[in-house]
C-alpha positions in Angstrom: 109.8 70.6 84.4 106.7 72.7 85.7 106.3 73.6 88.9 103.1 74.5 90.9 103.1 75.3 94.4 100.2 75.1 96.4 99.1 77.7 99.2 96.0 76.6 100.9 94.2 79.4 102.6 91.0 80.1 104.4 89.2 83.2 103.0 89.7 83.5 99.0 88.4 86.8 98.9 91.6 88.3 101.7 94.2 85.9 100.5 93.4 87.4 96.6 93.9 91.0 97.7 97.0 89.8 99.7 98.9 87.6 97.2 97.9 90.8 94.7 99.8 93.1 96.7 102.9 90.0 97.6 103.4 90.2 93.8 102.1 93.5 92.8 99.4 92.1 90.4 96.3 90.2 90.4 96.1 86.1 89.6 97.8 85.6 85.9 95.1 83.1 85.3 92.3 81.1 86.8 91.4 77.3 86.6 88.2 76.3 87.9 88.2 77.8 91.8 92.2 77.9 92.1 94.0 81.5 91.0 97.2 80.9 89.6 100.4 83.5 89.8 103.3 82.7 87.4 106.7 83.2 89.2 108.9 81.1 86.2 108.7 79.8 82.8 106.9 77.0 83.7 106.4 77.6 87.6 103.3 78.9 89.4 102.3 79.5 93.2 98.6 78.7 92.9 95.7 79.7 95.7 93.3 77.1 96.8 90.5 77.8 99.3 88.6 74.8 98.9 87.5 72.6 102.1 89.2 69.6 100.6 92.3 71.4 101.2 91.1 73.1 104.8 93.6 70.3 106.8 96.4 71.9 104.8 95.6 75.5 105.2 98.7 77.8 106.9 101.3 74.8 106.3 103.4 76.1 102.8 106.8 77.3 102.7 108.5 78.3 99.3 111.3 81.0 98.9 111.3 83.0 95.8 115.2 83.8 94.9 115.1 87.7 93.5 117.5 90.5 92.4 118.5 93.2 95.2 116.2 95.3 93.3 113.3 93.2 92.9 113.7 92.3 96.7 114.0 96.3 97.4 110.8 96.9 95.6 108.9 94.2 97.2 109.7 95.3 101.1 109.0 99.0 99.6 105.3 97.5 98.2 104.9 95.7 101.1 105.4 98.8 103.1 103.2 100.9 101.2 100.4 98.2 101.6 100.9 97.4 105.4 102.2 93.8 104.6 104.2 93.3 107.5 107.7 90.6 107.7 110.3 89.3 109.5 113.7 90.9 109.9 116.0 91.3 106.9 118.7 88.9 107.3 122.1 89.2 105.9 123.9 86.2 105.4 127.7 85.6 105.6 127.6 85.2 101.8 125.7 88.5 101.2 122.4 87.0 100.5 119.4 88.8 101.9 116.8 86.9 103.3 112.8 88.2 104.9 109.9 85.6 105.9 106.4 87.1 105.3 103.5 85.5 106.3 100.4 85.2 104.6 97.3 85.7 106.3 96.7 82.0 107.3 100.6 81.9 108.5 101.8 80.2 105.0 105.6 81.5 104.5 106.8 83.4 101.4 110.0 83.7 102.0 112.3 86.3 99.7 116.2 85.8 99.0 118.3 87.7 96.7 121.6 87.8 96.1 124.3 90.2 96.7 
């Protein structure tokens, strides 16, 4: 199964510097006027500023699951780049969880496991 989820945004130009820093690259491809970051074998979190999708903008949740030290690295990037988040929860199973917004109030959410 592929996966693609959508983030609609307003302003390509800030959400492309921001999603570069959320994953600490630049889009893995480009299609047309969508930007397209691989996240799985087969699964992508793709940017879309068009007006079609200008109802939708600000409205996306997904959660990325991550290693302790891939979640580590990605609250010490976000640090570095001024991206800021919500609290760092601990769960009663161990799992660490942080919501980050982007710019247009979509939620990245990051988990990882003890």
């Amino acid at each position: 199964m592929d996966l693609h989820s959508v983030m609609c945004v307003s302003d390509l130009a800030r959400s492309l510097e921001w999603y570069g820093v959320f994953f600490g690259r630049a889009a893995d491809e480009v299609i047309g006027e969508e930007h397209l970051w691989r996240v799985g074998e087969n699964a992508y979190v793709v940017l879309d500023a068009r007006d079609v999708r200008a109802a939708r903008v600000g409205g996306s949740m997904v959660t990325f699951g991550l290693s302790s030290n891939e979640f580590d690295s990605a609250l010490e990037r976000f640090a570095s780049h001024g991206v800021t988040h919500g609290a760092v929860e601990t769960y009663s199973n161990g799992v660490q969880h942080v919501e980050v917004l982007d710019p247009d109030g979509n939620s990245l959410s990051l988990a990882a496991l003890p």
